[in-house]
C-alpha positions as CSV (number, residue, x, y, z in Angstrom):
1,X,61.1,26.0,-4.7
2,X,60.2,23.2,-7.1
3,X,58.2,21.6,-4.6
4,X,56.5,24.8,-3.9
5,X,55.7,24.8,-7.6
6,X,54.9,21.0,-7.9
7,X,51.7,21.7,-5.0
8,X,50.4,24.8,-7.1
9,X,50.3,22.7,-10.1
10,X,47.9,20.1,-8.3
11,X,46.1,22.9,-7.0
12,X,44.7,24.0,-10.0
13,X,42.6,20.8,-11.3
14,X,41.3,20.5,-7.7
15,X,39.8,24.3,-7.4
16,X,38.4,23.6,-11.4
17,X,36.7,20.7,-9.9
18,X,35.4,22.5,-7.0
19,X,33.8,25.4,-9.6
20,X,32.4,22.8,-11.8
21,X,30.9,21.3,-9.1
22,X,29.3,24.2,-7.8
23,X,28.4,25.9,-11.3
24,X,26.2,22.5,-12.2
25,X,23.8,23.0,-9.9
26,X,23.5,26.8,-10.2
27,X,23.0,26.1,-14.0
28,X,20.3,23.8,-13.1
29,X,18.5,25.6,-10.6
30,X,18.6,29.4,-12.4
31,X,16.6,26.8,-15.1
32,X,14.0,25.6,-12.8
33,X,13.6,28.7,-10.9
34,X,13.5,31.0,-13.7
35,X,11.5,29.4,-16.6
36,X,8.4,31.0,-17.4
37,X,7.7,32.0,-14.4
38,X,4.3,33.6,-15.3
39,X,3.3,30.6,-16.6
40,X,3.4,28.0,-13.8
41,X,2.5,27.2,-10.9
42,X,-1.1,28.6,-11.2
43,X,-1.4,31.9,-9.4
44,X,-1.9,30.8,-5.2
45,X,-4.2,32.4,-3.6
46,X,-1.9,33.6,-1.2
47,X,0.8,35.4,-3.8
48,X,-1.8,37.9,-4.5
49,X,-2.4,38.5,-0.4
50,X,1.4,39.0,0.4
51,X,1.8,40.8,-2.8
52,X,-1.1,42.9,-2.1
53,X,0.4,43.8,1.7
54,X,3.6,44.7,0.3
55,X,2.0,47.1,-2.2
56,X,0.0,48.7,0.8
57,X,3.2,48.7,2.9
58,X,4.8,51.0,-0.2
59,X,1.9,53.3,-0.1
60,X,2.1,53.6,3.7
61,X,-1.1,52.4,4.1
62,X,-2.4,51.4,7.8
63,X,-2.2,47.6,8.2
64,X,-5.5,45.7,7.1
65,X,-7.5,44.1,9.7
66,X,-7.0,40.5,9.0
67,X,-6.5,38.2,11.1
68,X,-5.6,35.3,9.1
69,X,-2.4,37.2,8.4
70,X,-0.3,38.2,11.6
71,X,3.2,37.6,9.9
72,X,4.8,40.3,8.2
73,X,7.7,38.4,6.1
74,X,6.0,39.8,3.1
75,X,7.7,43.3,4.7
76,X,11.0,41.3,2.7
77,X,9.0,41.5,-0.3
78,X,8.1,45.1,0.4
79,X,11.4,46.1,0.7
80,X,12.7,44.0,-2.6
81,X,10.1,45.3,-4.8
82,X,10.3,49.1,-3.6
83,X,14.4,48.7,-4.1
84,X,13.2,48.8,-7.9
85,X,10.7,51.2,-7.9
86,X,7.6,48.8,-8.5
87,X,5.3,48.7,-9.5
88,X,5.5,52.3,-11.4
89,X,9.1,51.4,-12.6
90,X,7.6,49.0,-14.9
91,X,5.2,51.5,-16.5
92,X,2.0,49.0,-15.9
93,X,-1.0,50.0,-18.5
94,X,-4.9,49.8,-17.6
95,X,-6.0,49.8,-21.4
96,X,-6.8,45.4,-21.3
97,X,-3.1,44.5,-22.1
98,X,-2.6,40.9,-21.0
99,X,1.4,41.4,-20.9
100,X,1.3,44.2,-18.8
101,X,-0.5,42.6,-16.2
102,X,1.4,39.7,-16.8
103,X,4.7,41.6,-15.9
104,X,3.3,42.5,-12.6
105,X,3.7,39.0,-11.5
106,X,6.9,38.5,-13.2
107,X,8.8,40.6,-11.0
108,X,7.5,39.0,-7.4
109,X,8.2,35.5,-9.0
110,X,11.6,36.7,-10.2
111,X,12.7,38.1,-6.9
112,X,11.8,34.5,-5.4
113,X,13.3,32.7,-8.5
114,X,16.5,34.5,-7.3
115,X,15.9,33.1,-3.7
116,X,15.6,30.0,-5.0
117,X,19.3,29.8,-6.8
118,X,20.7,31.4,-3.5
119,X,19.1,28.2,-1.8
120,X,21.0,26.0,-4.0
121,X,24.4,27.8,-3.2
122,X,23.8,27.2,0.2
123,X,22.7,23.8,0.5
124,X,26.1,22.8,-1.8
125,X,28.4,24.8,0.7
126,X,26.5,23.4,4.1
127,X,27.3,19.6,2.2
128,X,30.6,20.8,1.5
129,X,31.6,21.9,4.9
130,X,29.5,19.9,7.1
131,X,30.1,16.3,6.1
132,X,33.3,17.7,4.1
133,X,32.5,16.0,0.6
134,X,32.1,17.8,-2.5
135,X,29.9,14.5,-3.8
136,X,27.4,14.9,-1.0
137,X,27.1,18.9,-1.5
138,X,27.0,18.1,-5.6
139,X,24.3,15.1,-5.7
140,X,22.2,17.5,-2.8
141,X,22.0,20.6,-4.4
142,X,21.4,18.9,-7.8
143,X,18.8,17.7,-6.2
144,X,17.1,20.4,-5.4
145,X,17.6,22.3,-8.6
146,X,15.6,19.7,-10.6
147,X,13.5,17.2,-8.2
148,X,9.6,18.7,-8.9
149,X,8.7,19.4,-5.5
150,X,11.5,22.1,-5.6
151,X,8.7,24.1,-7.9
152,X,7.0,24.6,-5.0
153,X,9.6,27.4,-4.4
154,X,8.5,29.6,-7.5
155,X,5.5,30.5,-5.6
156,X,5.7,33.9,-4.0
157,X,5.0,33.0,-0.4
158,X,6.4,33.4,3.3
159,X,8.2,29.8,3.3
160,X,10.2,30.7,-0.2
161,X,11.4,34.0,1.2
162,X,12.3,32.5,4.4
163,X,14.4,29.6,3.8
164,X,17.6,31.6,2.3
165,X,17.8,32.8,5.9
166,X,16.9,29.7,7.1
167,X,19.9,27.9,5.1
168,X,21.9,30.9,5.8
169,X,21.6,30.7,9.6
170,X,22.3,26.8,9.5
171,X,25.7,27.5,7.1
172,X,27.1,30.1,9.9
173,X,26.9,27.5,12.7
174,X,28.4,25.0,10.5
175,X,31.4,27.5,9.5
176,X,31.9,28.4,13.3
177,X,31.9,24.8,13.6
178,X,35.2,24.3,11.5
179,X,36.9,27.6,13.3
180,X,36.4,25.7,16.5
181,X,39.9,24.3,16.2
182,X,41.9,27.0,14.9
183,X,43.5,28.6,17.6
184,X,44.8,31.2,15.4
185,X,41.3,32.6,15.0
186,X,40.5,35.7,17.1
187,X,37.8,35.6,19.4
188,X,35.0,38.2,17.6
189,X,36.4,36.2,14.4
190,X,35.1,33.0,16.3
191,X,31.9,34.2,17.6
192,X,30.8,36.6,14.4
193,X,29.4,33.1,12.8
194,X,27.3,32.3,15.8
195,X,25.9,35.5,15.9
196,X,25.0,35.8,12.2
197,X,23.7,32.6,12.3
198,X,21.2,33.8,15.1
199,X,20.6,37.1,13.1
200,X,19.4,34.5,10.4
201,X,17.5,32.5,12.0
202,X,15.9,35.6,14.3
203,X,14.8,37.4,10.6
204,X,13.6,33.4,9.3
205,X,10.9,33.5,12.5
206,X,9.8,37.0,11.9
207,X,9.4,35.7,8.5
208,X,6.8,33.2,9.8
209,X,6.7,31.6,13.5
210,X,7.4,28.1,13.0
211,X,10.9,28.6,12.0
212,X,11.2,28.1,16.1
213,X,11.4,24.6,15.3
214,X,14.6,25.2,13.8
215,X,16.5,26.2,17.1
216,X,16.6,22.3,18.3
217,X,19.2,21.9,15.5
218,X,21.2,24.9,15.5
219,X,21.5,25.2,19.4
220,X,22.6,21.6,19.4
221,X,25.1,22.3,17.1
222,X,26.4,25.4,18.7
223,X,26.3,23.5,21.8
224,X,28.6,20.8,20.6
225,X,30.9,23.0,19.0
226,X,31.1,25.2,21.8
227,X,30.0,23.6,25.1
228,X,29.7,26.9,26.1
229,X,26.4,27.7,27.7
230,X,27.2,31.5,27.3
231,X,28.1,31.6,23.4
232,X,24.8,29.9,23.1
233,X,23.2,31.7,25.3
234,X,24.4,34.8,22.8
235,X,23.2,33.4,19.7
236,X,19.6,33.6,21.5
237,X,19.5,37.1,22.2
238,X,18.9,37.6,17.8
239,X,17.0,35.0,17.6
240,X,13.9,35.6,19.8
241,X,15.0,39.4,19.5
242,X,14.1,40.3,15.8
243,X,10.8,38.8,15.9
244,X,9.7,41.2,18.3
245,X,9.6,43.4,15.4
246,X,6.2,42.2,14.5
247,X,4.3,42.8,17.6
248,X,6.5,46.5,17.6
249,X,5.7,47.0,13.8
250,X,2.5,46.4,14.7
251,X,2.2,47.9,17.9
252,X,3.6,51.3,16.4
253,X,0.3,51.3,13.9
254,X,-1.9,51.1,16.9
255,X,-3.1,47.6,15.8
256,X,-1.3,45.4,18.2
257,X,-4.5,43.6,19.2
258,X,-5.5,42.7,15.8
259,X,-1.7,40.7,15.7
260,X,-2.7,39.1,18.6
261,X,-6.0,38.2,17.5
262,X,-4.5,36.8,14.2
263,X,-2.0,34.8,16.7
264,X,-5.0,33.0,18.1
265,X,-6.7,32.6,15.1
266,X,-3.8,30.7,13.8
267,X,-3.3,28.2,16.6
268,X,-7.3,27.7,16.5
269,X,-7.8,27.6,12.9
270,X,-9.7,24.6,11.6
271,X,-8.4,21.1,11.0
272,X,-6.6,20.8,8.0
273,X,-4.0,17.5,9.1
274,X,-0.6,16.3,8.3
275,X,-1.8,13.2,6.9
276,X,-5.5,11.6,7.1
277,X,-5.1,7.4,7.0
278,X,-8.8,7.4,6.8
279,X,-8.7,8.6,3.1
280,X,-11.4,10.9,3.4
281,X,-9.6,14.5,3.2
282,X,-7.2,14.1,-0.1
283,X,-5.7,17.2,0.0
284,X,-3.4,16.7,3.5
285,X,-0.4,17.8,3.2
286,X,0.8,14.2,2.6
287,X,-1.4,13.2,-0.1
288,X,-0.7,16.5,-1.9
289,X,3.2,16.1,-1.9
290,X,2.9,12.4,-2.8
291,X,1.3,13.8,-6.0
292,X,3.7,16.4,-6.4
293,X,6.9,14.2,-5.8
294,X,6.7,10.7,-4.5
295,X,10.2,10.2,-5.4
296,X,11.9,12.6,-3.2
297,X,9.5,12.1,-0.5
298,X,9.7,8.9,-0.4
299,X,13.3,8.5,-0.9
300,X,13.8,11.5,1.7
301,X,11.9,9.9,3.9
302,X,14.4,6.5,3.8
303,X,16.8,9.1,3.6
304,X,16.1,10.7,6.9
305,X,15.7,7.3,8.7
306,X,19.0,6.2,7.8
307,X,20.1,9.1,9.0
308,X,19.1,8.7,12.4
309,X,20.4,5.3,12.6
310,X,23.6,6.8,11.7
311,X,23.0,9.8,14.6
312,X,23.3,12.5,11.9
313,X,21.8,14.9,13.9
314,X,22.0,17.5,11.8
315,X,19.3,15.8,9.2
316,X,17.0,14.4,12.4
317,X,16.9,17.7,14.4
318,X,16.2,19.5,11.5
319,X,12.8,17.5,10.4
320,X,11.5,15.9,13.4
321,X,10.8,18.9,15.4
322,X,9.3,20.9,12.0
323,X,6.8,17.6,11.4
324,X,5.9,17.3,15.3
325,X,5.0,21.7,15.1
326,X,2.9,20.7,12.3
327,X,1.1,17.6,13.8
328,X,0.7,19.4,16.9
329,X,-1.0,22.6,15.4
330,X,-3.3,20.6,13.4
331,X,-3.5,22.6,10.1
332,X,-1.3,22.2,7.4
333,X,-0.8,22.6,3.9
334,X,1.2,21.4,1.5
335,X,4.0,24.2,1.3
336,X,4.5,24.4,4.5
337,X,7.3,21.8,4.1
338,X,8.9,24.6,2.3
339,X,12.0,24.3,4.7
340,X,11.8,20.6,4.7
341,X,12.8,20.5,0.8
342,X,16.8,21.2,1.7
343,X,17.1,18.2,4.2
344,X,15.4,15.6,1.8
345,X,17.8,16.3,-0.3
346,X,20.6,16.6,2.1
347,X,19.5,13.1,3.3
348,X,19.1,11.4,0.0
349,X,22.6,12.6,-1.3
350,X,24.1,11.4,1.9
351,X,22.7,7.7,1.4
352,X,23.8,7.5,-2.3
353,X,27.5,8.7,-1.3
354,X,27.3,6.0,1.5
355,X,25.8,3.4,0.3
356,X,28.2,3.9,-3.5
357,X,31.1,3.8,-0.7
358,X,30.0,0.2,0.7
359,X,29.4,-1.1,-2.6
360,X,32.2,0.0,-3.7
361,X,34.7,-1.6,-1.5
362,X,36.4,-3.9,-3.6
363,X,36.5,-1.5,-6.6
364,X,38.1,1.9,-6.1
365,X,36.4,2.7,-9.2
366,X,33.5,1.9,-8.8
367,X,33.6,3.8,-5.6
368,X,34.5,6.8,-7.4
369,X,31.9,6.7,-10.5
370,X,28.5,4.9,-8.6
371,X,27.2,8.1,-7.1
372,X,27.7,10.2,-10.3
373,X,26.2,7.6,-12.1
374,X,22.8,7.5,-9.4
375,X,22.9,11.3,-9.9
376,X,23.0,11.7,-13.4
377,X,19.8,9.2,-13.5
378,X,18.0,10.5,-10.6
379,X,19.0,14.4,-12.2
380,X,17.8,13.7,-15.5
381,X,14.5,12.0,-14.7
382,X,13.8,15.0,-12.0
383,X,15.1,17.5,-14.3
384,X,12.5,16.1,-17.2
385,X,9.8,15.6,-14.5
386,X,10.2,19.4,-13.4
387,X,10.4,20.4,-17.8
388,X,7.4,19.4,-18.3
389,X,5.5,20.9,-15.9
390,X,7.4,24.5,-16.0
391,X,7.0,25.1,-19.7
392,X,3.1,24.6,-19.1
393,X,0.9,28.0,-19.6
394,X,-1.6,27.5,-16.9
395,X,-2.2,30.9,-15.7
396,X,-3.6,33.3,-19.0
397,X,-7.1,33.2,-17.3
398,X,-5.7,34.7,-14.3
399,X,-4.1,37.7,-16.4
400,X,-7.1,38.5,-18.9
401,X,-9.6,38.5,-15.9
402,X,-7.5,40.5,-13.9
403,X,-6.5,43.3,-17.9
404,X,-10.3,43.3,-18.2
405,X,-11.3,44.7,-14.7
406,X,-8.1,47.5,-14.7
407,X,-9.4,48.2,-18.3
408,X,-13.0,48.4,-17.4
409,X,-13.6,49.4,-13.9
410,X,-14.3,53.3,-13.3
411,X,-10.8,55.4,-12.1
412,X,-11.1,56.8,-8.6
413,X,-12.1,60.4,-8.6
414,X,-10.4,61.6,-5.8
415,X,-12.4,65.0,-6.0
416,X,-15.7,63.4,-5.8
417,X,-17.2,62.1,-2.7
418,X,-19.7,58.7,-4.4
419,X,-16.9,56.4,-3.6
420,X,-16.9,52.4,-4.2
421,X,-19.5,52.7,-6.7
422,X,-18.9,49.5,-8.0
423,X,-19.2,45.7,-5.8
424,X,-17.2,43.1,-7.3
425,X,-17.5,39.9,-5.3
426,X,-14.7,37.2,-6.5
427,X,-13.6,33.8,-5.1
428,X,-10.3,32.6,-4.8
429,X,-9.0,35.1,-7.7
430,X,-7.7,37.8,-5.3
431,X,-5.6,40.3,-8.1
432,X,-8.0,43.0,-7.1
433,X,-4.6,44.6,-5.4
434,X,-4.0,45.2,-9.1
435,X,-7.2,47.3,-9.8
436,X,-6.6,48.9,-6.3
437,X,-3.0,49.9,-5.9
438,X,-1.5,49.7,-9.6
439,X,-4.4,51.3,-11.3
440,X,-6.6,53.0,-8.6
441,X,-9.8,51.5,-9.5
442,X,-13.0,52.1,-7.8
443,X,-14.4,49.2,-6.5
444,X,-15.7,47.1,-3.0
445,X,-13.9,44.3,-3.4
446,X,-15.9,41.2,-1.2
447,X,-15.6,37.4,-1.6
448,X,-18.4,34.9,-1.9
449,X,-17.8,34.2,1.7
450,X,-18.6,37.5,2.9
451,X,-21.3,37.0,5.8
452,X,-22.4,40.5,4.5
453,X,-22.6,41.5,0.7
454,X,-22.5,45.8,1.1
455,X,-24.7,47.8,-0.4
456,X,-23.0,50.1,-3.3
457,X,-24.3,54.4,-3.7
458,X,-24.7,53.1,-7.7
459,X,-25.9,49.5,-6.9
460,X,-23.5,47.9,-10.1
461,X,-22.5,44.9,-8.9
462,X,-19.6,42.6,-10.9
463,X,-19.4,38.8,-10.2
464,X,-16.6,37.0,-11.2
465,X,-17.1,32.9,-11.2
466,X,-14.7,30.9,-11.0
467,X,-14.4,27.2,-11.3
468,X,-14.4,26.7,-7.7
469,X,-18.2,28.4,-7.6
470,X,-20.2,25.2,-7.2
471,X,-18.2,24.5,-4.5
472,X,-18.5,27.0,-2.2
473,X,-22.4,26.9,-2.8
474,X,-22.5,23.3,-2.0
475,X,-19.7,23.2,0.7
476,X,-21.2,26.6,2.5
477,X,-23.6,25.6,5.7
478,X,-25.2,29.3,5.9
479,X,-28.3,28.9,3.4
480,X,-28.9,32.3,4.2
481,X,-26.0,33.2,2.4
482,X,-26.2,30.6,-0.3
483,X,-29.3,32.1,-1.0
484,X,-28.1,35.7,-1.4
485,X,-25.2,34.7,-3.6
486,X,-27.8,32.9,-5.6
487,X,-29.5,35.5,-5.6
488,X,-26.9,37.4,-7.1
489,X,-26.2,34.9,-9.5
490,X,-29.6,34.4,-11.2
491,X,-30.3,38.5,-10.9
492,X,-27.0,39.0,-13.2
493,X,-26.0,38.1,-16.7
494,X,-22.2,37.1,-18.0
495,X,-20.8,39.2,-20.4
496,X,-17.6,37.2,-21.2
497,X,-16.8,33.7,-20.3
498,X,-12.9,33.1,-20.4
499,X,-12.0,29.3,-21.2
500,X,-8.6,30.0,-22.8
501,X,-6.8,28.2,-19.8
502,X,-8.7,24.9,-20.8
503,X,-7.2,22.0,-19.0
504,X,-5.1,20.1,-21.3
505,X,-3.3,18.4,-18.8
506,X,-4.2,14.5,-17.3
507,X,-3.7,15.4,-13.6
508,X,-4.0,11.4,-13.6
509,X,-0.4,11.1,-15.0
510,X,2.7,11.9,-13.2
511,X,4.2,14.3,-13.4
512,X,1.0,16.1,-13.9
513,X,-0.5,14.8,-10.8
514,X,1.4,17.5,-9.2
515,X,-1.4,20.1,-10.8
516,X,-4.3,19.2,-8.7
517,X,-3.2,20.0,-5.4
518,X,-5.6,22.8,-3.8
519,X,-6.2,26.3,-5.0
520,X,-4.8,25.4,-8.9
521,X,-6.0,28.7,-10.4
522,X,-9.3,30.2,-11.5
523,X,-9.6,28.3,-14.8
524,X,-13.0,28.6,-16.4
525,X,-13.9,32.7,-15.4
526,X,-17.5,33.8,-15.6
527,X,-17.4,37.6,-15.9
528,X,-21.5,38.8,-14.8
529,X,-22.6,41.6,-14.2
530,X,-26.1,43.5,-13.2
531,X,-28.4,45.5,-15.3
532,X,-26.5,48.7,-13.3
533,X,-23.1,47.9,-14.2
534,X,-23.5,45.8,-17.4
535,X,-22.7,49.8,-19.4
536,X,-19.3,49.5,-17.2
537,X,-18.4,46.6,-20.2
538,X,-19.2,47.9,-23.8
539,X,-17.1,47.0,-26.5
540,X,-15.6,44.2,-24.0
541,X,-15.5,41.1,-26.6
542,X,-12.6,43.3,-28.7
543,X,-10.5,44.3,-25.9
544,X,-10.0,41.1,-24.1
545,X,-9.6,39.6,-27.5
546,X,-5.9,41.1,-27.4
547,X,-3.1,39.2,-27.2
């Protein structure tokens, strides 16, 4: 009896430690994943595509024909944001409040933000249970929670809804891989982690394709723990199962050969490199995460090479095949190493704990207190780093462009048939799914790329110019087209020019580096219009002047 009581009473300080352990990180990453989220990272490009699909999946609308987009993981963010009721639940108004507009965003970014603490939780219990130390599953998800490449995560695309499944699918195959030994264990009991694990990783590659690189690792895993050809051959059927969903989903809209089409597309698209050694292309993926985070890239990297000296093949299965994908399909940008951001971290955490444990072998105490001190360093200076960038206010450009079109752009008259009386030809700002599904705005929404600029029933045309303008003019090799954009241009007259979002940031500085990588944002907005539409915008200069 007293010895019964003497083990619960050691128990105790033990599970404390193991909270403690686990609530630091959490505290940290609900920090860096939930901080003004409206306000950094600029607004991608691609937030307002996948947020715009899931808006059109709510309304039941038919799938658009675009090819550049054959996934459907945004159908998670469909599914999140109808759970709530958005966007009607949040009551959005068209009468040129920024805030409202504002709010639109919050609520994608917060569903990611929550994704983003769920990451953490599962990269500190795969630490915990695969190399069976609470330092390496601390110092790992620590760093995550604060390093600043881990913002890349606020953004609200494919890659940051995918990875909880990811890390989801990799902790089941390490759980089945402690129930290996326990006899005790019923079969189904034995086998449910292998098959969740394949569920995972099956909804991660309907997510987006190149999760496929991920089944290297976890079949090598299963295999080991296993050797049973058969239980693998199981945890297959899930995974190339669900992602069939796609080509069905698609297939049940009648628009299977657009999916295909955007299939080819993707494995054809233009160069865009993993790295370019002849310096001319800075924005590779490389060169963009070294601004980002050259710590935890570089340290990673170090990381994952000791790593393979040391056969962890959990770290080298996990990387190598994801980078060779990449290299081999020739375009890549920057978050697309997304999924890579756990096993940097993995790796780094590992080589403080082992490399505090050699150093450490003539002090016991110094073994014990080295990697909490490296942590606490490394934490703080990531956790600073990552401050400084999330309290910036980059995006209030973005949000009074996007109040003054809902405000001003004609409501659809559903009873009358002179529809799309209005052109409005943008750039990279793409929050016309705002003025389209929120607010029902009657527009023909076309980009400066267009081959073919259509021809309105009113002939009002609204051109919004953003910073990346000049660019496209100089950059495009269709003079024809440059011509008729100029044309545009120089036949139109601004009626507001928004520089609120002035750049007060030296993006020659670390950590602010981080804030030129491609696609930052609109900036500088033009708002011009033609003598046809320029009536759309009277009294404009007092409405966008609200807060």
């Amino acid at each position: 009896m007293k010895e019964r009581n003497l083990k619960s009473t050691f128990k105790v300080p033990i599970l404390s430690r193991s909270i403690i352990f686990l609530a630091i990180p959490l505290v940290l990453s609900s920090f860096t994943h939930f901080w003004n989220l409206t306000g950094f990272p600029a607004i991608y490009i691609d937030e307002d595509i996948y947020i715009r699909k899931a808006l059109r999946a709510l309304e039941g609308l038919p799938l658009e024909r675009d090819r550049t987009n054959p996934l459907y993981g945004w159908l998670f963010l469909s599914v999140g944001l109808g759970g709530i009721g958005y966007p009607n639940s949040l009551q959005p108004s068209s009468d040129g409040n920024v805030h409202s507009i504002e709010i639109l965003y919050l609520v994608p970014r917060l569903l990611v933000g929550i994704f983003g603490v769920i990451d953490t939780f599962l990269i500190f219990k795969i630490c915990e249970y695969h190399y069976r130390s609470s330092k390496v599953a601390l110092i790992g998800s620590i760093l995550f929670a604060v390093m600043p490449m881990t913002w890349m995560t606020r953004y609200v695309l494919l890659e940051s809804i995918q990875l909880p499944f990811l890390l989801s699918s990799i902790l089941f195959v390490v759980i089945a891989g402690i129930q290996k030994n326990n006899t005790n264990n019923h079969i189904v009991r034995r086998i449910s982690p292998i098959l969740l694990s394949g569920i995972f990783l099956g909804l991660a590659i309907f997510a987006k394709i190149p999760a496929l690189a991920m089944i290297p690792v976890l079949a090598f895993l299963i295999y080991k723990n296993t050797k049973s050809i058969k239980i693998l051959g199981l945890w297959l059927i899930p995974v190339f199962l669900l992602p069939l969903i796609s080509p069905a989903y698609a297939n049940s809209l009648g628009m299977v050969n657009v999916w295909l089409d955007g299939i080819f597309y993707q494995v054809d698209r233009e160069n865009q490199p993993l790295f370019d050694l002849s310096g001319q292309d800075s924005n590779n993926a490389i060169g963009v995460l070294l601004r980002i985070d050259p710590f935890l890239l570089i340290a990673g990297t170090i990381s994952i090479i000791f790593a393979s000296i040391r056969k962890d093949f959990l770290i080298l299965l996990w990387v190598v095949p994801y980078v060779v994908f990449f290299y081999l399909v020739g375009y890549v940008s920057f978050f697309h190493f997304i999924p890579l951001l756990p096993a940097f971290c993995i790796a780094f955490a590992k080589l403080i704990v082992n490399l505090s444990d050699r150093i450490g072998d003539r002090s016991k105490k110094i073994r014990k207190v080295l990697p909490f001190a490296v942590i606490s360093g490394v934490g703080v200076f990531g956790l600073i780093c990552t401050g400084m960038l999330i309290t910036a206010n980059i995006n209030s450009t973005h949000f009074q462009a996007a109040a003054i079109m809902a405000h001003y752009l004609p409501d659809t008259d559903n009873s009358n048939t002179n529809r799309n009386g209005v052109t409005v030809i943008m750039g990279n700002n793409r929050f016309f799914w705002i003025v389209s599904y929120v607010f029902h705005k009657d527009h023909n929404y076309i980009t400066y790329w267009n081959d073919k600029f259509p021809i309105n029933e009113t002939g009002r045309i609204i051109m919004i110019v953003e910073d990346n303008f000049n660019y496209r003019i100089k950059t495009d090799a269709n003079k024809t087209h440059v011509n008729q954009i100029l044309n545009i241009y120089n036949n139109s007259r601004p009626v507001i020019i928004l520089d609120r979002n002035s750049d007060y940031y030296d993006h020659t500085k670390y950590p602010y580096t981080g804030l030129s990588v491609p696609s930052p944002g609109i900036g500088r907005v033009e708002i011009r219009t033609n003598a046809e539409a320029a009536n759309l915008f009277r009294g404009l200069q007092s409405i966008s002047d609200r807060p």
